[in-house]
C-alpha positions in Angstrom: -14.8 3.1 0.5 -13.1 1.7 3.6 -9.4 3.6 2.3 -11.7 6.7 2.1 -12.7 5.9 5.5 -9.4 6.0 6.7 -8.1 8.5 4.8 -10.6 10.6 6.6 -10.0 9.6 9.6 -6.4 9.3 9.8 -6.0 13.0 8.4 -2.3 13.1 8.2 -0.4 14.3 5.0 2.6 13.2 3.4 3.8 16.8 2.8 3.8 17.4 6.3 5.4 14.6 7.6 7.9 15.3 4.9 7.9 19.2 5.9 9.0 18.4 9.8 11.2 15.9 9.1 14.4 16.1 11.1 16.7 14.6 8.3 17.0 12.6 5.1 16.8 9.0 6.8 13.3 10.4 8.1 12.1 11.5 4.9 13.2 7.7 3.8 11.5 6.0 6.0 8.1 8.3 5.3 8.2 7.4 1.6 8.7 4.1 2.7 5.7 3.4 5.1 3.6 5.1 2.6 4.3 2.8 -0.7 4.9 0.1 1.4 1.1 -1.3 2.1 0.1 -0.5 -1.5 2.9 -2.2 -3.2 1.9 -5.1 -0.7 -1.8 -5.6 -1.6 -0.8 -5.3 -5.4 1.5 -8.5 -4.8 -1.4 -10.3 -3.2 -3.6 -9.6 -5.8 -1.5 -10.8 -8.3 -1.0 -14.0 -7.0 -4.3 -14.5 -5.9 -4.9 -13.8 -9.6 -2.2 -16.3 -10.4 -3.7 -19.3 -8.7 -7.3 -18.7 -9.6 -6.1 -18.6 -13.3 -3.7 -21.9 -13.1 -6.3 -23.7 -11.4 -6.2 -27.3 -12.2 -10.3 -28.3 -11.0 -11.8 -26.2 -13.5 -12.9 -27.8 -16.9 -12.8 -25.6 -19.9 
């Protein structure tokens, strides 16, 4: 709900970006920035996932 949020809000399009840019360093750093923050929050959730799972208080 909150990415829709932004989504909405932000209303700027990869195409677009990727339409104007000036050169191939540009384009780069576009598909960069975008993959970036999701790549990101996967590797948090995994090792949020990680320690909950190896936790060593929890009797079985």
């Amino acid at each position: 709900m909150l990415a829709t949020l932004t989504a909405v809000l932000q209303d700027v399009t990869i195409e677009d970006k990727l339409k104007n840019a000036p050169n191939s360093s540009y384009e780069i750093g576009v598909v960069i920035g975008t993959y970036l923050p999701f790549i990101f929050l996967v590797l948090v959730a995994y090792y949020i996932f990680y320690k909950a799972k190896n936790r060593k208080d929890l009797n079985d």
